[in-house]
C-alpha positions in Angstrom: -2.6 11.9 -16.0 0.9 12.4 -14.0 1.6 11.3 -11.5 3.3 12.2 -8.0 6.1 14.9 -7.7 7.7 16.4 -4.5 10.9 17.7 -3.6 11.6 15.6 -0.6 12.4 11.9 -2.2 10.6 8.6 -0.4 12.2 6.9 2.3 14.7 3.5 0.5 11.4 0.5 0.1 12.6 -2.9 2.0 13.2 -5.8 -1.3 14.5 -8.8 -1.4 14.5 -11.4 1.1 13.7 -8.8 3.8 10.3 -8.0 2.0 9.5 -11.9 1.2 9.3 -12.2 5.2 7.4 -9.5 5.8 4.7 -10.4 3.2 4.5 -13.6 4.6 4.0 -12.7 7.9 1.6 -10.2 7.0 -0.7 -12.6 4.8 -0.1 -15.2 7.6 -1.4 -12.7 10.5 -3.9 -10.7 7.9 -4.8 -13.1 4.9 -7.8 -11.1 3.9 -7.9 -7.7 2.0 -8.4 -5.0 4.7 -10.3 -2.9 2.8 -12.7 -5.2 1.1 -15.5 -5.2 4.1 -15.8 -1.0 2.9 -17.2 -2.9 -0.3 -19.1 -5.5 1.2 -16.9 -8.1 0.0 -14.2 -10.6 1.2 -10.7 -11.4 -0.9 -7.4 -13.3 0.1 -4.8 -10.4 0.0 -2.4 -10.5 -2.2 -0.7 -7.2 -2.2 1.9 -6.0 0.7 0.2 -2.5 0.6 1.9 1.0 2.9 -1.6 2.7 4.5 0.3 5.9 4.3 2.0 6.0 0.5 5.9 6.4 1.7 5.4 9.6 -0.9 3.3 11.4 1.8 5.1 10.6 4.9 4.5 6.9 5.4 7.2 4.2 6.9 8.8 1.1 5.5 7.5 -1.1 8.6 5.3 -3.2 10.1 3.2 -0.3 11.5 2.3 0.9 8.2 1.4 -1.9 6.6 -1.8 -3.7 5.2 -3.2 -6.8 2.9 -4.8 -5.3 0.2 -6.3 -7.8 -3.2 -5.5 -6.5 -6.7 -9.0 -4.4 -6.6 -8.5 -2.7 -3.6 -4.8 -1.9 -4.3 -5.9 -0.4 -7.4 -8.7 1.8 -6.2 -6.5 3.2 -3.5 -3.8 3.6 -6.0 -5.7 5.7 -8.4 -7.2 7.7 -5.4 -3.5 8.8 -4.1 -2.7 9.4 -8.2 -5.0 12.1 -7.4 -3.9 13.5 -4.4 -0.3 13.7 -6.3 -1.9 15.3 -9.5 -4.2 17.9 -7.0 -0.7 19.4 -5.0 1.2 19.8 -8.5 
């Protein structure tokens, strides 16, 4: 399965020490997975995760951000593989 393609490229991702401090502030204010309660269950988040993929629109920043855990991260990743594969 492919995966996304579009014409307009994604805004430049925030790395290095400038992403360390924003995961850290975001498990420090949000240290559970946001999505896990949809499931009926409760994980640390692990994973600095955009709510908007930066592929469809979504910022770098602090308003478009989330804690997700490694399952939750890769059930939302597969679901926006889809979307990608769908508009092709």
């Amino acid at each position: 399965m492919g995966g996304w393609t579009s014409s307009a490229p994604a805004p430049p991702r925030i790395r290095g020490r400038d992403l360390q401090r924003r995961r850290a502030a975001l498990f420090a204010r949000a240290p559970w997975c946001a999505l896990c309660p949809k499931r009926g269950t409760r994980n640390r988040a692990t994973i600095r995760d955009h709510i908007i993929p930066l592929r469809e629109g979504g910022r770098d920043d602090d308003s478009n951000e989330q804690g997700l855990c490694q399952t939750c991260s890769d059930i939302k990743t597969r679901e926006e593989s889809a979307r990608g594969v769908r508009r092709q």
